[in-house]
TITI-892823 format. One record per atom (N, C-alpha, C): residue in three letters; residue number from 1; x, y, z; atom name. Coordinates in steps of 0.001 Angstrom, whole numbers. Atoms other than C-alpha are relative to their C-alpha. Example, Ala and Ser with C-alpha at 12.3 -4.5 7.8 and 13.67 -1.06 7.14 Angstrom:
BEGIN
 residu num      c1      c2      c3 atome
    ALA   1     890   -1190       0     N
    ALA   1   12300   -4500    7800    CA
    ALA   1     900    1200       0     C
    SER   2    -820   -1190     -60     N
    SER   2   13670   -1060    7140    CA
    SER   2    -770    1090     730     C
This chain:
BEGIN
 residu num      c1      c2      c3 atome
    UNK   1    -798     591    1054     N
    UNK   1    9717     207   24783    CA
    UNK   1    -291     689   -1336     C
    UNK   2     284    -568    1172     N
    UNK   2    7575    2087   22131    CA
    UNK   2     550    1247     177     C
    UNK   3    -460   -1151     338     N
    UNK   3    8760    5116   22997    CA
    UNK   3    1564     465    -188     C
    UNK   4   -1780     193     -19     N
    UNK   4   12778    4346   23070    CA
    UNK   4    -112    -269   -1647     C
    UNK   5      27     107    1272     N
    UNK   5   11971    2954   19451    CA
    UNK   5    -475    1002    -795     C
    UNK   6     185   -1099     258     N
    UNK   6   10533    6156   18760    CA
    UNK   6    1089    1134       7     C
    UNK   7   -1006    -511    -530     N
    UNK   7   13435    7719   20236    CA
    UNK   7    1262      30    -958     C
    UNK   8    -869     989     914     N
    UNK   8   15829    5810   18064    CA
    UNK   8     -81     673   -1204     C
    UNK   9     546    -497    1098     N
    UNK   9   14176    6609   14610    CA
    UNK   9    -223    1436     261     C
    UNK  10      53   -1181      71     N
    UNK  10   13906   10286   15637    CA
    UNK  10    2016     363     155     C
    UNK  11   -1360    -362     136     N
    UNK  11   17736   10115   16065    CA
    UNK  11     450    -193   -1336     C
    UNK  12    -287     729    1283     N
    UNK  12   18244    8312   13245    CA
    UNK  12    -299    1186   -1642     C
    UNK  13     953   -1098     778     N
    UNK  13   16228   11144   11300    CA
    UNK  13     561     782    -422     C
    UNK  14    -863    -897     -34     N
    UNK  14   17931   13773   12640    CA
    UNK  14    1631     -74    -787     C
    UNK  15   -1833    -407     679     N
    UNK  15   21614   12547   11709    CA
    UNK  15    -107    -271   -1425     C
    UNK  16      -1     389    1319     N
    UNK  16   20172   11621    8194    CA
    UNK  16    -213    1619    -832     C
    UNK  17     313    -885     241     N
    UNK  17   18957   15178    7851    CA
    UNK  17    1445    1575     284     C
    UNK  18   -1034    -602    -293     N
    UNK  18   22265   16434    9370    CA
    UNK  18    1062     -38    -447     C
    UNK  19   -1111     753    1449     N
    UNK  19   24511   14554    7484    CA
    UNK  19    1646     293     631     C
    UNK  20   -1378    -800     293     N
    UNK  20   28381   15347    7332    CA
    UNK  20     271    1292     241     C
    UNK  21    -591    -950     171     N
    UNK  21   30181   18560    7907    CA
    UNK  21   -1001     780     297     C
    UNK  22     925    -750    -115     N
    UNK  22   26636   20005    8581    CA
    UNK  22    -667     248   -1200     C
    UNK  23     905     579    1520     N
    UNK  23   25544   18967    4952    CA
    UNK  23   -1333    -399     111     C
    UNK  24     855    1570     227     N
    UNK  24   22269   17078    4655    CA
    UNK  24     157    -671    -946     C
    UNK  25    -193    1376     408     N
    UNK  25   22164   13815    3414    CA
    UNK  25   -1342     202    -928     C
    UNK  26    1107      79     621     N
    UNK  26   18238   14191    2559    CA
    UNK  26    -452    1451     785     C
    UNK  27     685   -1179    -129     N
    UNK  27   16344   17318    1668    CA
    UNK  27   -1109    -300     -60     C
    UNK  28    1498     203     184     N
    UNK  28   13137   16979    2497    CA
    UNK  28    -547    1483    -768     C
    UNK  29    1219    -992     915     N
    UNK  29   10540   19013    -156    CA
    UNK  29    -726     250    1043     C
    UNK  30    1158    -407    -776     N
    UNK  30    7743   18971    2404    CA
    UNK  30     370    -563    1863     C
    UNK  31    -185     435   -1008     N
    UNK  31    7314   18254    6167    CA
    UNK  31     -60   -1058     383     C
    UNK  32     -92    1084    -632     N
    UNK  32    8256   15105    7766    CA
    UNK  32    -924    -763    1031     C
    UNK  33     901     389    -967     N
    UNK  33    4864   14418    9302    CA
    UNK  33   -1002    -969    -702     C
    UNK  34     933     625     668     N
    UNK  34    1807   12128    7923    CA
    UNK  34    -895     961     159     C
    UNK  35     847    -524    -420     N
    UNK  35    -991   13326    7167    CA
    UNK  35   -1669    -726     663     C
    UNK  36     830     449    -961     N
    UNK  36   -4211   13273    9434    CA
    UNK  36   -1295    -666    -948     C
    UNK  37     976     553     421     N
    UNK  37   -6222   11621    6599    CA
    UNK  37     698    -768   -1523     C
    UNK  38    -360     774     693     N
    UNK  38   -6234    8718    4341    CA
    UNK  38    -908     191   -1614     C
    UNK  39     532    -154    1228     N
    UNK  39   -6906    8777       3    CA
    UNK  39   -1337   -1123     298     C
    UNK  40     964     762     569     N
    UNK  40  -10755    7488    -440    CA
    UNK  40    -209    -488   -1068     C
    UNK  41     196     251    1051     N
    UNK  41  -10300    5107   -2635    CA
    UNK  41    -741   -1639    -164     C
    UNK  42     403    1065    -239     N
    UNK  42  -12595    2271   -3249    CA
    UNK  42     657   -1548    -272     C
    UNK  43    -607    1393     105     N
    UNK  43  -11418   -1656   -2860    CA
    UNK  43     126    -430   -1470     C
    UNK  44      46     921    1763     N
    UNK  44  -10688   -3349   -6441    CA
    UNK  44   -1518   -1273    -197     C
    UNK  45    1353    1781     126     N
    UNK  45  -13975   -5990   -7513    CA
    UNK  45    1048    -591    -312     C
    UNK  46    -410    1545     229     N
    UNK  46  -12823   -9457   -7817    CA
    UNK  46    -623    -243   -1213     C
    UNK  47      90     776    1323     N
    UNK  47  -12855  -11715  -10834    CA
    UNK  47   -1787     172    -580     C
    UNK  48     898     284     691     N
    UNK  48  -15838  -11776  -12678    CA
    UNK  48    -235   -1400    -378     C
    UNK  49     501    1947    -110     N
    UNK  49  -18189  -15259  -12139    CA
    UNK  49    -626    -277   -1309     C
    UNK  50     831     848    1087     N
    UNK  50  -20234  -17518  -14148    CA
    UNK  50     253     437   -1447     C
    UNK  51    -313    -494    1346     N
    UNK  51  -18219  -16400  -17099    CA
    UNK  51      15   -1554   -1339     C
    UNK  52      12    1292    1346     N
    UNK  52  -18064  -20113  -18798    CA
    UNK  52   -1612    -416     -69     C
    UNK  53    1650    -167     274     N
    UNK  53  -21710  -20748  -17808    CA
    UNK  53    -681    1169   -1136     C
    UNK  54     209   -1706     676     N
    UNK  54  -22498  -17152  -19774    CA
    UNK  54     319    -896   -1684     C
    UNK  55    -560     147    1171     N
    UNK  55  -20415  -18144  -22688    CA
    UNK  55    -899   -1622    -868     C
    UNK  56     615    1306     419     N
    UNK  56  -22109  -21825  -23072    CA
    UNK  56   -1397     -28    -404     C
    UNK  57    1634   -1018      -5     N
    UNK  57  -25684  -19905  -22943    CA
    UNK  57      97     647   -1441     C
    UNK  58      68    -867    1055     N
    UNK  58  -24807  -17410  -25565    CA
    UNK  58     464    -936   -1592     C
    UNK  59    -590    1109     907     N
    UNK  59  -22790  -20544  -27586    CA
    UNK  59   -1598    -911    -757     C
    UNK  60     890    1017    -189     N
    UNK  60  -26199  -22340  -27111    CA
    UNK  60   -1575    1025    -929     C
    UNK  61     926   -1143     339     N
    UNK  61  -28386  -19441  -28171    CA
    UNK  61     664     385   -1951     C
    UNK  62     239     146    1617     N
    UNK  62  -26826  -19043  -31723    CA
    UNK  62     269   -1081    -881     C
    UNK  63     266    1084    1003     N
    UNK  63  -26829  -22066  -32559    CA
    UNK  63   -1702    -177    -330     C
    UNK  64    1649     518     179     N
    UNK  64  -30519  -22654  -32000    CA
    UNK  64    -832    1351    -640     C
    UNK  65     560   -1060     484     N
    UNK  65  -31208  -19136  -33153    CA
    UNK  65    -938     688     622     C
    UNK  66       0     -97   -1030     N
    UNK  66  -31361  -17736  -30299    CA
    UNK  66   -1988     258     683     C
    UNK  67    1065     656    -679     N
    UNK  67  -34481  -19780  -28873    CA
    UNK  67      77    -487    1179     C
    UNK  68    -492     115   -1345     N
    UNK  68  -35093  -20195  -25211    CA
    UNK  68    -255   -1382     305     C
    UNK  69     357    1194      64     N
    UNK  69  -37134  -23249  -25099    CA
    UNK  69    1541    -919      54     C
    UNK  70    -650    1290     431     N
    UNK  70  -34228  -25377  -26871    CA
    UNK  70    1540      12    1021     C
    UNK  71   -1611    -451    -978     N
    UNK  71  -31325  -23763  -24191    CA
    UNK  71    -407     127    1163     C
    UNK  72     856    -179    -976     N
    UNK  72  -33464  -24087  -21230    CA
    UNK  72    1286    -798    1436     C
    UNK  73    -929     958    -433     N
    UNK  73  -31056  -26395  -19818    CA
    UNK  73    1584    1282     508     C
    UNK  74    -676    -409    -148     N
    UNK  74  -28434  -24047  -20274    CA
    UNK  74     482    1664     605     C
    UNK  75     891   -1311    -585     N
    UNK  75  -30533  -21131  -19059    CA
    UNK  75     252    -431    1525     C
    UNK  76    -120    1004   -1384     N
    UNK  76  -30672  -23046  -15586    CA
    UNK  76    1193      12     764     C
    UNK  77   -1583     211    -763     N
    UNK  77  -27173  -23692  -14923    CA
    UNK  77     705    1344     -34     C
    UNK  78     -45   -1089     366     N
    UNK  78  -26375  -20121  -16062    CA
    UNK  78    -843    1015    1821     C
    UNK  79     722    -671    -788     N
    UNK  79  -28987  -18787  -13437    CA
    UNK  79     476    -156    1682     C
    UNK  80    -252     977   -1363     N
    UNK  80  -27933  -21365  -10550    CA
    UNK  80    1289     730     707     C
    UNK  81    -983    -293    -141     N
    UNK  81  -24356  -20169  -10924    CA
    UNK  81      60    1440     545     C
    UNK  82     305   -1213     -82     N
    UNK  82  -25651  -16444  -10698    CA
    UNK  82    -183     364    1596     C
    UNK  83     397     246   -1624     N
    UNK  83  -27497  -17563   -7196    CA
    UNK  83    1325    -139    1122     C
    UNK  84   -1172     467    -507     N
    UNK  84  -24471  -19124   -6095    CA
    UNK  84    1093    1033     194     C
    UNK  85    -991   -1192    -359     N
    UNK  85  -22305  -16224   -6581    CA
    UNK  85      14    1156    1120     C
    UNK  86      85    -954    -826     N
    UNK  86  -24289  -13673   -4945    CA
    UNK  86     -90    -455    1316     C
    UNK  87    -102     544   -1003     N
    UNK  87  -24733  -15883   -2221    CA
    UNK  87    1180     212     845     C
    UNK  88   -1558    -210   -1111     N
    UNK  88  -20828  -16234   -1220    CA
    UNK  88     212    1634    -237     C
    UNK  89     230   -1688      91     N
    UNK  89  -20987  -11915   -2286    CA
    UNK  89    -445     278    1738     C
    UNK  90     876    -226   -1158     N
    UNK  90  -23137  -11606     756    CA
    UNK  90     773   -1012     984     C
    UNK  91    -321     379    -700     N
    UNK  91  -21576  -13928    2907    CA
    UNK  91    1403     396     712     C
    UNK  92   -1637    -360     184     N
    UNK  92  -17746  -12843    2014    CA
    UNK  92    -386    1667     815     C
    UNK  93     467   -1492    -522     N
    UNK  93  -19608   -8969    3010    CA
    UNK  93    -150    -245    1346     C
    UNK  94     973    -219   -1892     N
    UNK  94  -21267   -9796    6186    CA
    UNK  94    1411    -552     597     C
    UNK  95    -613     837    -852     N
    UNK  95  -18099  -11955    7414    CA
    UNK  95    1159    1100     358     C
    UNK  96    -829    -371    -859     N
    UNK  96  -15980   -9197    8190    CA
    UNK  96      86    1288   -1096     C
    UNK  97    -353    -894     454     N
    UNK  97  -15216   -5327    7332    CA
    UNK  97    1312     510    -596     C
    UNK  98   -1520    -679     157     N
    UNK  98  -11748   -5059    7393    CA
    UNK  98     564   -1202   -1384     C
    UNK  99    -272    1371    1396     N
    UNK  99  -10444   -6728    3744    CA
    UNK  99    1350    -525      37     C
    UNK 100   -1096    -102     291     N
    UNK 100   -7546   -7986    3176    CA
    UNK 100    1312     398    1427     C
    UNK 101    -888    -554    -790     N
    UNK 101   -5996   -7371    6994    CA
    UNK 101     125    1814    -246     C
    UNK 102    -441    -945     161     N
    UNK 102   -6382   -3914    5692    CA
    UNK 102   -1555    1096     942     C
    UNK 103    1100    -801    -485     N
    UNK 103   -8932    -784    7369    CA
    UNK 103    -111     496   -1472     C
    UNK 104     512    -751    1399     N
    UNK 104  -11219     485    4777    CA
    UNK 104     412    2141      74     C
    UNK 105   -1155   -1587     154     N
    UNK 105   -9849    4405    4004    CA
    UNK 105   -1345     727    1000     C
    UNK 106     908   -1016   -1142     N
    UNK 106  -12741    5840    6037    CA
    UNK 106      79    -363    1608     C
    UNK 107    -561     509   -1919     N
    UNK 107  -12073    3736    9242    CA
    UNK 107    1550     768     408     C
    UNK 108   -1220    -913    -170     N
    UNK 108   -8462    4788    8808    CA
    UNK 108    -256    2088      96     C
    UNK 109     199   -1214    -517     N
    UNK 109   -9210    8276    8705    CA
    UNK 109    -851     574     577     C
    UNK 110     649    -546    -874     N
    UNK 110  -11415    8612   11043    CA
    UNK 110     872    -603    1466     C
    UNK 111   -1251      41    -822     N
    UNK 111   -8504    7142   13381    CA
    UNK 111     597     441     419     C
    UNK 112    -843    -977      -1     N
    UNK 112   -6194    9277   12119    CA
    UNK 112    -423    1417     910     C
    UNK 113     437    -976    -536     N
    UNK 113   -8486   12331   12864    CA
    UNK 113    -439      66    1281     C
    UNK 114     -95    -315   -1658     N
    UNK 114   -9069   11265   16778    CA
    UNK 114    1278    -333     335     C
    UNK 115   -1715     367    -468     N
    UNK 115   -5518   10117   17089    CA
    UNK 115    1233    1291   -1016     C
    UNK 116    -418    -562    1094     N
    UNK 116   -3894   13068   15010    CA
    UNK 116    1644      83     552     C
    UNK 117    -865    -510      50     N
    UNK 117    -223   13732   14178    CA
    UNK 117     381     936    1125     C
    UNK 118    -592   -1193    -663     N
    UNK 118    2275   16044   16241    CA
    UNK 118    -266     854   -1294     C
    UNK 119      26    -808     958     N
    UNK 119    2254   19289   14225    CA
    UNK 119    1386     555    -487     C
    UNK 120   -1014     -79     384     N
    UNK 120    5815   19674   14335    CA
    UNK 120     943   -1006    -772     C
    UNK 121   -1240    1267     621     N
    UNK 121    8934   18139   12364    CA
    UNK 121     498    -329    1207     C
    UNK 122   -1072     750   -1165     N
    UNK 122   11245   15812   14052    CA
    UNK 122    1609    1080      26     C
């Protein structure tokens, strides 16, 4: 069945490339193949945490001029939140490689490169 749908889209290709009167329709610039390796590019970071904790710390710090003693409190919850983050970090890591439904660009091209492309156009 995959290869009739293959079949299909290589026709499909052809009469797009054939066009009218013996016109094409679309000029391809380069060859109509993929290539056998994917851009290394690293995942995006996520939001940035304990940003209101942070801010309530530093809020807390010039008021008191910035004394630790009297923000100790706010030192704490600040720190807790810190724990807490890297915690789900490490958990969100270990629970699975692939992000997002997506392969990271080195799994993909190392795919690509045992499964490679035909070398010809369609």
């Amino acid at each position: 069945m995959a290869t009739q749908g293959g079949i299909v889209f290589q026709e499909k290709v052809s009469r797009l490339l054939r066009g009218q009167n013996g016109k094409p329709v679309l000029k391809p610039n380069r060859a109509l193949v993929l290539k056998d390796a994917v851009a290394n590019r690293k995942p995006k970071k996520g939001e940035a945490s304990c940003i209101t904790e942070m801010s309530v710390l530093m809020a807390c710090w010039k008021q008191n001029n910035f004394v630790d003693s009297l923000c100790s409190n706010e030192i704490n919850s600040f720190y807790m939140c810190v724990e807490k983050a890297q915690a789900d970090a490490k958990n969100k890591a270990g629970q699975s490689n692939i992000q997002g439904g997506r392969l990271p660009p080195k799994e993909a091209t190392g795919l690509l490169k045992r499964y490679p492309n035909l070398c010809k156009e369609i």
